[in-house]
N, C-alpha and C positions, 0 to 999 in steps of 0.2 A: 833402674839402670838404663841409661840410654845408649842406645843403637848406634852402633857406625858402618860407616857408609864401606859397601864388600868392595874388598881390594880390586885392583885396577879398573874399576865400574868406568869409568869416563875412559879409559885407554881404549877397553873393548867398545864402545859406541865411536870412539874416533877413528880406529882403525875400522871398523865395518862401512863408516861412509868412506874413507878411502879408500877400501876395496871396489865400492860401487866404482868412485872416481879413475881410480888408478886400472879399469879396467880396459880403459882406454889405451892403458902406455904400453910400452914392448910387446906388444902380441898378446895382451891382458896377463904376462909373468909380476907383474905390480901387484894388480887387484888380489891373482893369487894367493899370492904370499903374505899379504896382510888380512886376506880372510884366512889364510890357513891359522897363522897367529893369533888374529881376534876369535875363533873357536877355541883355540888350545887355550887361553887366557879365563874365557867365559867359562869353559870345563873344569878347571880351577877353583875360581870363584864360586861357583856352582856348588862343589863339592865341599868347599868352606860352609855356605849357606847352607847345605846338607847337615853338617857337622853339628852345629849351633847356629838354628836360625834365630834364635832369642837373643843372640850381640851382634846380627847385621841387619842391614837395611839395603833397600836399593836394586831389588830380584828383577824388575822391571826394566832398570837400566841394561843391568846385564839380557837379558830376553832380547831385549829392541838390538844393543850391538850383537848379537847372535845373529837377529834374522838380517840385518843389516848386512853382517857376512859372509851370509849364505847368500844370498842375493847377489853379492858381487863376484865369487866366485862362479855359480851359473854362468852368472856375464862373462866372467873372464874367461873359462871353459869353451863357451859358444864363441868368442870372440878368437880365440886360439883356435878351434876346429874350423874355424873361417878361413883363416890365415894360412892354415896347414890345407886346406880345401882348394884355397885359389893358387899357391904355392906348387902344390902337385900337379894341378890341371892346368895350368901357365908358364910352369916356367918359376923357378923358383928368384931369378934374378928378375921378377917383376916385383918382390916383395919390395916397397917402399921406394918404385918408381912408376908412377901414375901414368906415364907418359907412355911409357913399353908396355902396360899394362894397356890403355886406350888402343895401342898397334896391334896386340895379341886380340883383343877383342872386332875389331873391326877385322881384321883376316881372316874370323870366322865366320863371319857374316856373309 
């Protein structure tokens, strides 16, 4: 009998490097949310390959978008308590203007 490949195997490795990516965008709520997805996905799959690991293939794939996910959510996390860090201690109307932010900092100085 041949093996097929566990469902969304390639979805959870896509979303996990978009997690790393996206944890750059809105305040890392991107990366978030597609590492939250890419674990819930991978937990799934997991639990399929639990089920009957003798009709799938592909445990690897799923592991790598896992850690892949976690990875970006860390990021996105850190990336967000950054935001929420300079936001409180500056002035929250510095978030996403460089400029007011350079003025806030030089007047501490």
């Amino acid at each position: 009998m041949e093996k097929q490949k566990l469902p969304n195997s390639t979805t959870i490795t896509v979303l996990g490097v978009l997690s790393i990516l996206g944890s750059c965008c809105f305040a890392g709520f991107f990366g978030l949310i597609m590492g939250i997805v890419a674990l819930i996905l991978a937990k799934k799959s997991k639990d399929a390959y639990n089920e009957a690991p003798e009709l799938y293939d592909g445990l690897n794939s799923i592991k790598v978008g896992k850690i892949l996910a976690i990875i970006g959510i860390v990021l996105s996390l850190l990336i967000l308590a950054m935001v929420i860090l300079i936001g409180s201690y500056f002035g929250w109307d510095v978030i996403g203007n460089p400029e007011l932010l350079n003025e806030r900092i030089q007047e501490m100085q």
